[in-house]
LUMZAMAR-46782 format. One record per residue (C-alpha): residue in one letter; x, y, z. Coordinates in pm, whole numbers, m for minus. Layout:
+-----+--------+--------+--------+
| res |     px |     py |     pz |
+-----+--------+--------+--------+
|   A |      X |      Y |      Z |
...
+-----+--------+--------+--------+
***
This chain:
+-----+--------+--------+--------+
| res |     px |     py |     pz |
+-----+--------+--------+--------+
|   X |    323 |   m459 |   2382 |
|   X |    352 |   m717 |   2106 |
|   X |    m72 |   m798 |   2118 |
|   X |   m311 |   m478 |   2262 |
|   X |   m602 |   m330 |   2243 |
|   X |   m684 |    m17 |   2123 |
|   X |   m995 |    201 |   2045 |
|   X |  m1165 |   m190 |   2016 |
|   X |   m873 |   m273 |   1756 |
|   X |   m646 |   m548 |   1812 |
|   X |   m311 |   m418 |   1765 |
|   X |    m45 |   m712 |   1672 |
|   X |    318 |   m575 |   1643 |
|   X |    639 |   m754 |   1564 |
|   X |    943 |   m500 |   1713 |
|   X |   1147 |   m815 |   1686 |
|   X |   1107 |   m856 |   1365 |
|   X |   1068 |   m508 |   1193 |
|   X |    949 |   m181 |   1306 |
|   X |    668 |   m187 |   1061 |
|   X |    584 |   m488 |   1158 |
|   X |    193 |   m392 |   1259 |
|   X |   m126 |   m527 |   1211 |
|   X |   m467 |   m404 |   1292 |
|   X |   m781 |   m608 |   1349 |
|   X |  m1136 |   m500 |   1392 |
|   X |  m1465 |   m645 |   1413 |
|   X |  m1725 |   m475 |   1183 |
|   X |  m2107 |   m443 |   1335 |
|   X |  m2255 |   m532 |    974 |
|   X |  m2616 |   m622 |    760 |
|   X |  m2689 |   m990 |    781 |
|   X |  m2757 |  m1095 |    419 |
|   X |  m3071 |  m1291 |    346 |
|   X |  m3032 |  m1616 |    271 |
|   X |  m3215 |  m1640 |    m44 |
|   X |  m3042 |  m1830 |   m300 |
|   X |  m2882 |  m1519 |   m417 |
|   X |  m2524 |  m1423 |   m416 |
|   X |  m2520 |  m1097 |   m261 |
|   X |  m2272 |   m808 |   m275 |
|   X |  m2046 |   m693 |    m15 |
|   X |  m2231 |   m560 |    286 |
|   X |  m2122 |   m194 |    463 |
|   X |  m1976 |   m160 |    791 |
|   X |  m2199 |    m23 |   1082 |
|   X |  m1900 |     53 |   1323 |
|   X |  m1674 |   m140 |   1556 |
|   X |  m1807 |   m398 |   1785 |
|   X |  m1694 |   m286 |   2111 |
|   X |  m1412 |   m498 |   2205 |
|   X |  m1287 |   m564 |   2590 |
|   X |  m1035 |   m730 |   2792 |
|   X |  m1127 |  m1069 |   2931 |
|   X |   m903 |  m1032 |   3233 |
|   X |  m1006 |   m704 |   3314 |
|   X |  m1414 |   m857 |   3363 |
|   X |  m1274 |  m1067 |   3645 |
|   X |  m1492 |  m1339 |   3796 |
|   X |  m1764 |  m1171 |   3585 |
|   X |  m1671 |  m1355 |   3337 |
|   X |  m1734 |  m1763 |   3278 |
|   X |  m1448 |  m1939 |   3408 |
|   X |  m1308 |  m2059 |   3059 |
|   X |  m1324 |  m1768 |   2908 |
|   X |  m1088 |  m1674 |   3218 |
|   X |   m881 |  m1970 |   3105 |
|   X |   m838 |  m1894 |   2735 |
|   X |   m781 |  m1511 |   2788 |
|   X |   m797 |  m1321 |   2488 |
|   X |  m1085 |  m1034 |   2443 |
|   X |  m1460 |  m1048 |   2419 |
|   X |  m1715 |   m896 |   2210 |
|   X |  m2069 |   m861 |   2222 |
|   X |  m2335 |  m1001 |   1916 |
|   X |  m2662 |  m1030 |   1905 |
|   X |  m2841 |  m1367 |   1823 |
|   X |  m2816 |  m1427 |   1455 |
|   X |  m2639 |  m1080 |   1407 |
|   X |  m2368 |  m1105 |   1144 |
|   X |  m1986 |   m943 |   1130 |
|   X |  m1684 |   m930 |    903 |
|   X |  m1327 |   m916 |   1007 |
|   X |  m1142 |   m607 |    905 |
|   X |   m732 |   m640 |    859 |
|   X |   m514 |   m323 |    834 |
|   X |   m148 |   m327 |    826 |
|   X |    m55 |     69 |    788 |
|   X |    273 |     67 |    622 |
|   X |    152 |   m257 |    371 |
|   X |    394 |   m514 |    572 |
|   X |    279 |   m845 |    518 |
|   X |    148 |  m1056 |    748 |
|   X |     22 |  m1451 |    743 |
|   X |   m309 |  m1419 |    942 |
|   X |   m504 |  m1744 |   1031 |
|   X |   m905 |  m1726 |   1153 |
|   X |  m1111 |  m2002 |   1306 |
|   X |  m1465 |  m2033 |   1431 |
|   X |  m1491 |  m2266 |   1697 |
|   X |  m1149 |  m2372 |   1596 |
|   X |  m1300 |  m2466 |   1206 |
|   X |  m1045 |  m2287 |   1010 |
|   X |  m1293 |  m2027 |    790 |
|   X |  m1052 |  m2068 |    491 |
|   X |   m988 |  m2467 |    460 |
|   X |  m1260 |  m2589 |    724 |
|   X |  m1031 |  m2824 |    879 |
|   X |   m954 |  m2797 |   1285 |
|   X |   m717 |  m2558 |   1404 |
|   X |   m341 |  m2549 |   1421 |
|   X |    m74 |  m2314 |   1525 |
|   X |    136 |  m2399 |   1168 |
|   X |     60 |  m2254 |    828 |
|   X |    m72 |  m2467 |    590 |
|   X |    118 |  m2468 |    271 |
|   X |    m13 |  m2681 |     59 |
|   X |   m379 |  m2681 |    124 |
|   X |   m395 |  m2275 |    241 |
|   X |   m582 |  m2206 |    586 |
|   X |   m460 |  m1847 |    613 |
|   X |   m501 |  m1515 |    441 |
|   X |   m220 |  m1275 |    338 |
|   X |   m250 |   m922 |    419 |
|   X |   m215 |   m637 |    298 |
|   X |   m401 |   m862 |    m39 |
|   X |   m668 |   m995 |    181 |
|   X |   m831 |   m658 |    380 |
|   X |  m1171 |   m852 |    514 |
|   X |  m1346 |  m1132 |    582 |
|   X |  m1686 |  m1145 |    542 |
|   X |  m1817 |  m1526 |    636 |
|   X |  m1693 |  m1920 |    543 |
|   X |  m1498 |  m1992 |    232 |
|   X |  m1715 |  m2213 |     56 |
|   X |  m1696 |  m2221 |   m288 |
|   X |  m1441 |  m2025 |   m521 |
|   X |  m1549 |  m1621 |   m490 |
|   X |  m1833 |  m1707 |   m220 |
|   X |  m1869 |  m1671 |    101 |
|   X |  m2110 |  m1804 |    339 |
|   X |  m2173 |  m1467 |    599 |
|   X |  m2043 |  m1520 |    947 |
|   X |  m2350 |  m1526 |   1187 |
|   X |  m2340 |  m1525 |   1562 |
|   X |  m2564 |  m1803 |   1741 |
|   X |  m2563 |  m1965 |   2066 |
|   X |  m2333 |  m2295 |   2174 |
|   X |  m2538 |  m2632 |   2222 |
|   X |  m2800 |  m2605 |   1943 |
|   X |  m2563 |  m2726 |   1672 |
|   X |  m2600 |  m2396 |   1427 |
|   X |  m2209 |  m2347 |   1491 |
|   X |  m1942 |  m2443 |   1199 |
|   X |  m1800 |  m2636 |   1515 |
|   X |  m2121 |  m2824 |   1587 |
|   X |  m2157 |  m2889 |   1283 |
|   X |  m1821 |  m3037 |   1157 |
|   X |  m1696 |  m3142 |   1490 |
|   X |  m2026 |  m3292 |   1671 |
|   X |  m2010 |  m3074 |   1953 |
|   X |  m1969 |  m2704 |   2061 |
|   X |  m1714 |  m2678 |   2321 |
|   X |  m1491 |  m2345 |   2221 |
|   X |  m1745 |  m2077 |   2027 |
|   X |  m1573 |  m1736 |   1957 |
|   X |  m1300 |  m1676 |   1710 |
|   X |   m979 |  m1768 |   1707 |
|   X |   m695 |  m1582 |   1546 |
|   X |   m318 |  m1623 |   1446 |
|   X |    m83 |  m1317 |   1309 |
|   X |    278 |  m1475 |   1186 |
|   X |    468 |  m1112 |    965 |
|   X |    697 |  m1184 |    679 |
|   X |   1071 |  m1165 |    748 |
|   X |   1224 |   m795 |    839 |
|   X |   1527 |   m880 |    580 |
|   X |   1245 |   m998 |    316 |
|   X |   1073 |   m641 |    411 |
|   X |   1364 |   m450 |    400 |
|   X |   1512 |   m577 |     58 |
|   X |   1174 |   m509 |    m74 |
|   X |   1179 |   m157 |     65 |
|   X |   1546 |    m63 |    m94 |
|   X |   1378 |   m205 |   m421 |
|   X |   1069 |     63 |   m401 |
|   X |   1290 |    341 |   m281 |
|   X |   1502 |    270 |   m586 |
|   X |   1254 |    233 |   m845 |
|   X |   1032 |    559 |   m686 |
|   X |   1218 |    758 |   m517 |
|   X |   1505 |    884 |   m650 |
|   X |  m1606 |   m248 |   3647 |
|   X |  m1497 |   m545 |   3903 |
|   X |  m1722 |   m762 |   4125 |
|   X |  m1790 |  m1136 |   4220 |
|   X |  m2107 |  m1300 |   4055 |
|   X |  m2069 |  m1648 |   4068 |
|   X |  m2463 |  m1662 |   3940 |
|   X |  m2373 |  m1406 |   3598 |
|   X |  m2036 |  m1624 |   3488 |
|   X |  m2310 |  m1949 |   3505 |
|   X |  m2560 |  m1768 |   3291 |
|   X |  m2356 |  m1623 |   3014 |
|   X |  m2436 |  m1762 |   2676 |
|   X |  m2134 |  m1789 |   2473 |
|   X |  m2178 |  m1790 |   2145 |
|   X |  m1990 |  m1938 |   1786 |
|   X |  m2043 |  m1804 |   1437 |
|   X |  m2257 |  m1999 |   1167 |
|   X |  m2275 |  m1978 |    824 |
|   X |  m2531 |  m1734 |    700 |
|   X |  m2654 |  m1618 |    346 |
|   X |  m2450 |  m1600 |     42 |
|   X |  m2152 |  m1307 |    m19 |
|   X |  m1968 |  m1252 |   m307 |
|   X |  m1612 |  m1291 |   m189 |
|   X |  m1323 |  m1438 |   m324 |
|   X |  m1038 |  m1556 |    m99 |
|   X |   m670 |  m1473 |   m234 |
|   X |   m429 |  m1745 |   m346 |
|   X |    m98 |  m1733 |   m127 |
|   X |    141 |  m1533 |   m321 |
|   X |    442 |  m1543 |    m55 |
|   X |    697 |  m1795 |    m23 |
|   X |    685 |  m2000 |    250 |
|   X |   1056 |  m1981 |    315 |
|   X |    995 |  m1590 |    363 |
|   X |    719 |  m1583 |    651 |
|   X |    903 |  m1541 |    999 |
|   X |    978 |  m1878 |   1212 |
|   X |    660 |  m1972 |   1394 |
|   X |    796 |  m1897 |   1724 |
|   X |    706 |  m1525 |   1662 |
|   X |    352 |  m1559 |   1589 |
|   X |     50 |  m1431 |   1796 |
|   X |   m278 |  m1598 |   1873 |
|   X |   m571 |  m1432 |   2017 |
|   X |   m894 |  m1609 |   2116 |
|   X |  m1210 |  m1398 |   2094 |
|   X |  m1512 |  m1406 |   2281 |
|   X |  m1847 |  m1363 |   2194 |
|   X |  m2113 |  m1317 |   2423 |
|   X |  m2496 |  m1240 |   2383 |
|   X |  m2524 |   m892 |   2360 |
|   X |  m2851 |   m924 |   2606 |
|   X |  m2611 |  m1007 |   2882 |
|   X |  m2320 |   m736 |   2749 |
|   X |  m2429 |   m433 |   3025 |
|   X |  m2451 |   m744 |   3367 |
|   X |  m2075 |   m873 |   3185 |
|   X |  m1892 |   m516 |   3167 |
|   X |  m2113 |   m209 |   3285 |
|   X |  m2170 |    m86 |   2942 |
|   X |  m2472 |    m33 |   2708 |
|   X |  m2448 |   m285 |   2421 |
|   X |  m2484 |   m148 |   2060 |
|   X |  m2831 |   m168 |   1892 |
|   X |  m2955 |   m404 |   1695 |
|   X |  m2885 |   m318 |   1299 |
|   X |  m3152 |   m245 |   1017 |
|   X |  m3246 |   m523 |    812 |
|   X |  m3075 |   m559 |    464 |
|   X |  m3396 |   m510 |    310 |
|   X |  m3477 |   m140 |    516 |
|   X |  m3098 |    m64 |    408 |
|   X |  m3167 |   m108 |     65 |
|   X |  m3507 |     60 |     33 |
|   X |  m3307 |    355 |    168 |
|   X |  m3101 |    354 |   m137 |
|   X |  m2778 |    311 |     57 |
|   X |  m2440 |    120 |    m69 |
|   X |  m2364 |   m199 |   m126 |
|   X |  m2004 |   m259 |   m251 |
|   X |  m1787 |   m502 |   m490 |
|   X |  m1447 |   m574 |   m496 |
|   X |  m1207 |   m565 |   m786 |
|   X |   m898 |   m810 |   m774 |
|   X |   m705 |   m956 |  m1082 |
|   X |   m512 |  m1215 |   m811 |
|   X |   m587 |  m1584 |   m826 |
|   X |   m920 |  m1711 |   m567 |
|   X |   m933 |  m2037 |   m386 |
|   X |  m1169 |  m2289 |   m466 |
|   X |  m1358 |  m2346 |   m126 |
|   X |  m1358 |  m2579 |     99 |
|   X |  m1574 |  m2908 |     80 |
|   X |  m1606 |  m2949 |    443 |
|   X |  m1746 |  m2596 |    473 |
|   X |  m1983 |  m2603 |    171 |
|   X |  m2121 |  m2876 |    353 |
|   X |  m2263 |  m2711 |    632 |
|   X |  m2618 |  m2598 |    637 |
|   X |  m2701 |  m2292 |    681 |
|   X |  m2884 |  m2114 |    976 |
|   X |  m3252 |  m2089 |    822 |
|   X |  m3207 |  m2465 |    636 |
|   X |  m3099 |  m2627 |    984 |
|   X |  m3335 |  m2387 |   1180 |
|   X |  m3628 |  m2499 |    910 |
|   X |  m3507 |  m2884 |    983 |
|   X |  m3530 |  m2808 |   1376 |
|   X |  m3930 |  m2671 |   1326 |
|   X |  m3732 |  m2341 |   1436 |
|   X |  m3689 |  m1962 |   1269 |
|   X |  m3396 |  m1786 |   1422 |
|   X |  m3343 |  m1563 |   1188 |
|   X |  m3691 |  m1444 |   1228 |
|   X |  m3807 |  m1222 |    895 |
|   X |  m3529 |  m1290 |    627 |
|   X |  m3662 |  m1042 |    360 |
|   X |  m3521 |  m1098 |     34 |
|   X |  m3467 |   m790 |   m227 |
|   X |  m3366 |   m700 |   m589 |
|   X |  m2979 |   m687 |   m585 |
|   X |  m2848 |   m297 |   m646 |
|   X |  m2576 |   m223 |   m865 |
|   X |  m2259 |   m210 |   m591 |
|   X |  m2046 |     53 |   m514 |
|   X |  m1725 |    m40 |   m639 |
|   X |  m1413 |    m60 |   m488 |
|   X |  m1022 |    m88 |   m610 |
|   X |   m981 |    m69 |   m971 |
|   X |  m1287 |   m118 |  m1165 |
|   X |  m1290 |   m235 |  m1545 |
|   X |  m1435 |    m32 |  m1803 |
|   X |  m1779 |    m64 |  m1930 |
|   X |  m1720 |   m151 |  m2310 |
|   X |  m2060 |   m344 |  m2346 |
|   X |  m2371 |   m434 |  m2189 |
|   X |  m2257 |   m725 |  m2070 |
|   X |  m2014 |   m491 |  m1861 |
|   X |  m2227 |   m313 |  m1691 |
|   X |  m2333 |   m622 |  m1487 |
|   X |  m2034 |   m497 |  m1226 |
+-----+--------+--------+--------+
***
């Protein structure tokens, strides 16, 4: 099967293309990162957000969601996530991701084509996560779940109103003769539950992601020719679902996962934080997405406090991960 779901991975293959042609996509159960003025490091992950098949929830589920297809996960209200990307064998792939159909790289609305000039996708292998909004250059803003029609959403936000929530996603691989001429190079050089409940689909809250507390995160500048990604016709898309995790065990049977520890409690236990090493050029942000406030700053403007405590902490020195310059000097040892 070209898109499927496995052990709550998306699986997107290409046979067409390329035998390796494979990509894996997960949703990581994460910290949410206070947002405190301070540019934090990159949070853990707590484990894979259970993942399941729209169809198979039948009239369970609301009848767009029915429409759209796709998968569904389940968050809790102002829980946070990053998007993990795995392609085993290094082929790249082209790999688009919108909130609410605001693209998280370039903030502008969704379409199926890649965006050249101004980038709106990622490349993997270069790109493994995504932790929140590309705002400014190295910076995220943390992707945070909240509920449709209170205008917390990157969608309600840039777009007025909250129609779509979820995620959206688009795979397009590189070219199987690009691949293989770059294989023959390497081998060269190193070788020698169903039920009707008309009253549950009318009470599920769908929910969008919003832009969250500050992560250190730099976006990768397209290295790939355009002329080398594979024709648009043999792309996948994938729309993801998020529901409130309250409603998860009425929507599929099963016991949603628990709510995380705060950043704060993970860091007074003295566990990880990480950074990430990367000599490749970062994009600069996007303006439209640096415009949006964040959760606490338009829940403060509302009277309201969704993110209930937001404990801020002393930043630890990060686990580091990829290739990590020496320390030569104190000024050094800042990483």
């Amino acid at each position: 099967m070209p898109l499927d779901l496995s052990n709550d991975t998306l699986v997107f293959s290409f046979p067409e293309i390329h035998a390796d042609a494979m990509l894996r996509i997960s949703f990581q159960r994460t910290l949410r990162v206070p947002d405190d003025g301070q540019e934090h490091f990159l949070p853990p992950g707590l484990g894979n957000f259970p993942v399941r098949d729209t169809d198979a929830l039948g009239t369970r589920a609301p009848a767009a969601w029915r429409k759209r297809g796709g998968v569904v996960l389940p968050m809790w209200q102002a829980e946070a996530c990053w998007i993990s990307f795995s392609s085993p064998t290094g082929y790249p792939m082209a790999v688009k991701v919108a909130a609410g159909k605001i693209n998280a790289v370039n903030g502008k609305g969704w379409t199926d084509a890649l965006d050249y000039e101004d980038q709106d996708y990622m490349e993997v292998p270069n790109q493994p996560w995504l932790d929140g909004f590309c705002v400014t250059k190295g910076v995220v803003r943390q992707f945070v779940a909240m509920p449709l029609g209170q205008g917390y959403t990157a969608e309600g936000q840039l777009n007025g109103s909250e129609e779509f929530g979820g995620i959206q996603l688009l795979v397009r691989p590189l070219k199987g003769k690009v691949w293989e001429k770059r294989q023959q190079m390497e081998t060269s050089r190193f070788s020698d539950m169903m039920w009707s409940n008309d009253a549950l689909c009318a009470s599920v809250v769908s929910m969008g992601l919003a832009p969250g507390g500050a992560i250190r995160q730099q976006i990768e500048v397209a290295v790939e020719r355009p002329a080398d990604w594979a024709p648009s016709n043999t792309q996948l898309r994938c729309f993801v679902h998020i529901a409130n995790s309250a409603q998860w065990t009425a929507l599929t049977g099963a016991t949603p996962p628990t709510k995380p520890p705060t950043a704060a409690d993970y860091t007074r236990a003295g566990l990880p934080w990480f950074d990430l090493y990367s000599d490749g050029g970062a994009l600069e942000g996007s303006g439209p997405l640096d415009s949006m406030k964040t959760v606490k700053t338009l829940g403060a403007d509302k009277g309201q406090y969704p993110l209930g405590l937001d404990e801020s902490f002393v930043l630890p020195i990060p686990t580091f991960l990829g290739v990590k310059p020496s320390i030569t000097d104190k000024a050094d040892a800042d990483w």
